[in-house]
N, C-alpha and C positions, 0 to 999 in steps of 0.2 A: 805796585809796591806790595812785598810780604805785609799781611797783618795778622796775629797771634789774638784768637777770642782769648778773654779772660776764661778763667774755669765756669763761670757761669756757663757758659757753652750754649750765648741764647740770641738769634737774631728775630727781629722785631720791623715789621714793616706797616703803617696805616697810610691810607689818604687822608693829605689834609683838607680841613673842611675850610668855609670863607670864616667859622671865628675862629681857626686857629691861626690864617693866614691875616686877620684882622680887615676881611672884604666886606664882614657884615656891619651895617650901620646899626643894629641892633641890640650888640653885644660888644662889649671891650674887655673881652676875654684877654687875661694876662700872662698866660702860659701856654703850651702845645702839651699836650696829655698823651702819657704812653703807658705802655703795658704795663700789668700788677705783675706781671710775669717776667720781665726785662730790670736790669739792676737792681736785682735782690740783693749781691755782695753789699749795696749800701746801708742798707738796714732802713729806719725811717729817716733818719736823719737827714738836715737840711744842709747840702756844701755846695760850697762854690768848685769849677774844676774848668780848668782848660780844656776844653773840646775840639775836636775836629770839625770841621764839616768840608763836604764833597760833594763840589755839584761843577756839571761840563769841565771834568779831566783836572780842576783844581781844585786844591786844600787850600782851607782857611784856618788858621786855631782861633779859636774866642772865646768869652769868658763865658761862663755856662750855670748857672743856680738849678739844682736838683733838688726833690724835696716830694714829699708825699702832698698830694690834693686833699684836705683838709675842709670837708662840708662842714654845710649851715648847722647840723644837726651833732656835730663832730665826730662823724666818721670817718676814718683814714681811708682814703682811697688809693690807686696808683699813683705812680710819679708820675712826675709832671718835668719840664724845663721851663723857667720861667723866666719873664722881660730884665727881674731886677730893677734898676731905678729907671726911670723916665728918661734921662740924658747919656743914660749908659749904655756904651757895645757891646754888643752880645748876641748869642746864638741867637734867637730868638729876633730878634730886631735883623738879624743877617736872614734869615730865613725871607723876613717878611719882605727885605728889602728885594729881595731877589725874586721871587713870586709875583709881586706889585707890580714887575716891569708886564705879566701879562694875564690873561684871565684862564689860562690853560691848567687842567689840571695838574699835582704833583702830592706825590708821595715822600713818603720821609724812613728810610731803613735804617737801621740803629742796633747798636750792640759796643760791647765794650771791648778796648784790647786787652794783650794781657799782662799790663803797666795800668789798670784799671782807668785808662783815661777813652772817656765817652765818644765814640765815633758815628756822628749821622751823614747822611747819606741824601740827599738833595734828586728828587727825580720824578722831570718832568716829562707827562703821557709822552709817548709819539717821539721822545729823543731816543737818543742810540743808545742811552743807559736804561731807558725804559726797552728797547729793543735787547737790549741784552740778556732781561731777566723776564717778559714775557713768555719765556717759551719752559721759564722752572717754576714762576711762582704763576698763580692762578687771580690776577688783577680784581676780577668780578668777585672773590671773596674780599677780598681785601677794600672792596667797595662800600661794605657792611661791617665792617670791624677789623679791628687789630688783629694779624700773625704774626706769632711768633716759632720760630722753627728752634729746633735744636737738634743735636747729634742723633736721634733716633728718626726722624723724620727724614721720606725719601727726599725733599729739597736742599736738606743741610748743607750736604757738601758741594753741590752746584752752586749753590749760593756762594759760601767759602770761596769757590773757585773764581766767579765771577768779583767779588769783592776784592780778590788778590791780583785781578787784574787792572782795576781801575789805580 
């Protein structure tokens, strides 16, 4: 399927950790946290948006709450995606559900169309979508912190290309 980046022109890849995937007993962590560098079009503002998500060859759309991280000390941080209510569908609870089935790792790649509706990307080690993109993006960074690529970077348009195929 074509997909058109928004202007932003920014894709975004981390591994997720066990409190974003909600494995840790230690933490009830209530959002998955991404780039200060990804969905800037939003500004800080807090919205709701239909989202995609794309994991083994299907789309899902789900409800999605965007919004800046908001510390103790009140510092703005990056956005974030968040659970929303406790009995509500959502990206985030889709995530988790989907991860839960195993303890394998998974990644999350992200960026916007260019209908600014929020598209992630669902990808676990060792499947054929992690197979597709090991050979542009470089995993073992992405093991340490969030990339984000955009049009100047030699990944870009591999990436583009590979996202246009799934």
């Amino acid at each position: 399927m074509r997909i058109n980046l928004n202007r932003e022109g920014k894709i975004s890849i981390k591994k997720l950790t066990n409190a974003d995937l909600n494995r840790s007993v230690t933490t009830h962590q209530t959002h998955i946290g991404l780039s200060e560098k990804s969905f800037t079009f939003m500004g800080d503002r807090k919205s709701t948006h239909s989202a995609i998500l794309v994991h083994n060859n299907s789309w899902f759309a789900e409800p999605c709450d965007i919004g800046k991280i908001t510390r103790k000390n009140g510092r703005v941080d990056a956005p974030k995606i968040s659970m929303g209510g406790r009995n509500k569908e959502n990206l985030v609870k889709r995530i988790r559900n989907i991860a839960s089935t195993n303890n394998h790792t998974h990644y999350m790649l992200w960026f916007a169309a260019d209908t600014e509706v929020p598209v992630f990307w669902l990808i676990r080690k060792g499947s054929a979508d992690y197979k597709r993109l090991k050979n542009i993006i470089n995993f073992k960074n992405v093991n340490d912190r969030i990339c984000t690529f955009d049009k100047y970077d030699s990944e870009f348009d591999s990436v583009v290309n590979v996202i246009n195929e799934i």
